[in-house]
N, C-alpha and C positions, 0 to 999 in steps of 0.2 A: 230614312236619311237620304237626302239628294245632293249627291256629289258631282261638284262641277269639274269638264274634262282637264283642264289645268291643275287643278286640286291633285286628282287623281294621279298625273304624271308625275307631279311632284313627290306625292305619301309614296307610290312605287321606288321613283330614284331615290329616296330615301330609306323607304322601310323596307322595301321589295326583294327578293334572292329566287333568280334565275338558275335553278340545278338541275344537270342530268345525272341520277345513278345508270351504272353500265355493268352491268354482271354475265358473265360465263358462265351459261345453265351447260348444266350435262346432256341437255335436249336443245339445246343453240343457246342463241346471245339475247340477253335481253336488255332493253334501253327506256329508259322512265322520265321525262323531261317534267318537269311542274315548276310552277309560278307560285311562290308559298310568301306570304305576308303574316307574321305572329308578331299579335299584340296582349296586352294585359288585360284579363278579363274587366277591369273599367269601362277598356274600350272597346269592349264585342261590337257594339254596334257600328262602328267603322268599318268592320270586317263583316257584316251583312249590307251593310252599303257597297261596299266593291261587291261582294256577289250580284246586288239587283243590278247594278251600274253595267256590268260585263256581263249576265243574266247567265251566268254561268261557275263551275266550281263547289267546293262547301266548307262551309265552317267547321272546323270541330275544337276539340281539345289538344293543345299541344304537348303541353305539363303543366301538372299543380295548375297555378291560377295562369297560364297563357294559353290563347286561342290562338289558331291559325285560320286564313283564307287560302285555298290549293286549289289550284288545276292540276288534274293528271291528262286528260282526258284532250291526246294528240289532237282530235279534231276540233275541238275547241280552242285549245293555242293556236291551231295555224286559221282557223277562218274569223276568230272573236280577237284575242291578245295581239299575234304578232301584226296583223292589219292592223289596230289601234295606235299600238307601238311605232309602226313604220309612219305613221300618220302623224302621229303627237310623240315626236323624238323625248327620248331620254336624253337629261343634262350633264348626268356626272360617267363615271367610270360605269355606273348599270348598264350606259348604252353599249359601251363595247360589250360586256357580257351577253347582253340582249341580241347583239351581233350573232355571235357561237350560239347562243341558245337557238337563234333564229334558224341557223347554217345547218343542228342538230337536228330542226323538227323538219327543215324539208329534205333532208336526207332520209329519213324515217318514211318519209311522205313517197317517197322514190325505193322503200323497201332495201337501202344500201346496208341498214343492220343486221339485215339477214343473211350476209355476206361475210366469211370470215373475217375475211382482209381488211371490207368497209367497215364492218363494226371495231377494226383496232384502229383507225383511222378517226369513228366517232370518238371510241375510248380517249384515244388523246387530244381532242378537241374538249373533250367533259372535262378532263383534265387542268386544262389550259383556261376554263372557264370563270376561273377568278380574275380579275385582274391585281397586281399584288404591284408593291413597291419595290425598288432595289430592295430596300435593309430586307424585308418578308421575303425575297426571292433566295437573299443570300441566307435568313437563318431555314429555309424549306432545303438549301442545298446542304447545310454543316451538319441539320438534322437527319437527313439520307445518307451522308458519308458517315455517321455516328452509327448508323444502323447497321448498315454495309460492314462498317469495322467489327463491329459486336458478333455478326454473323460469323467473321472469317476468324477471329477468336476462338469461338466455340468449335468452327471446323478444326482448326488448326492442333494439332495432338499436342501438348505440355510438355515437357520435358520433367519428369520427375524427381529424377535424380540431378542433384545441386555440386559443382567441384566447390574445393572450398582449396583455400591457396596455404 
């Protein structure tokens, strides 16, 4: 399949999701950035078209009948992807993402993860990585004050004994 670079920008700002996982190993910090595109096994062959197109990445299985296209593979986001990207902007809300994805791999690039302090720095950039609407931001906030409440609940000791008037 021969995907033209216009095409390409488009199926990403569309179909495309820029994420970094960030976890606290008990032997340091680890940070996982990938570029993952999952389509329905109909259309696998789109998803070996972006690999030959970026010559980089791989298909596999995502679930049941869905494929994905993924980069993990740091060096290849900062010298194939993020070049392309800067080159042939993103249209919609991806670009901001793509922004922090971008912000993420060259800090990685600079070995800032391996820093405690840098890597909570990254963490809350990964974080921040979605771009979200007011109404998503305000139900992301009612849903962590729900949690929070639930917590201090269960901390909170009962009172067992009931007066009665």
């Amino acid at each position: 399949m021969n995907l033209e670079t216009q095409w390409v920008v488009g199926f990403i700002d569309g179909e495309g999701c820029f994420y970094v996982g960030c976890l606290n190993m008990t032997m340091g910090y680890q940070v996982q950035p990938e570029l993952t595109v999952v389509q329905h096994e109909q259309d696998i062959q789109v998803l070996y078209g972006l690999k030959d197109f970026f010559k980089c990445g791989s298909v596999t299985r995502n679930h049941h009948d869905r494929w994905c296209w993924r980069i993990k593979n740091l060096n290849h986001l900062l010298t194939t992807i993020i070049p392309f990207f800067e080159t042939h902007q993103l249209k919609t809300k991806r670009r901001q993402e793509f922004l922090i994805f971008r912000e993420i791999c060259l800090r990685m690039k600079r070995k800032e993860h391996l820093n405690p302090e840098k890597f909570l720095e990254i963490k809350e950039l990964a974080e921040n990585l979605r771009v979200q609407t007011e109404k998503q931001k305000i139900q992301k906030s009612l849903a962590k004050a729900k949690r929070v409440q639930k917590i201090a609940n269960l901390q909170t000791p009962q009172d067992s004994t009931q007066t009665s008037l």
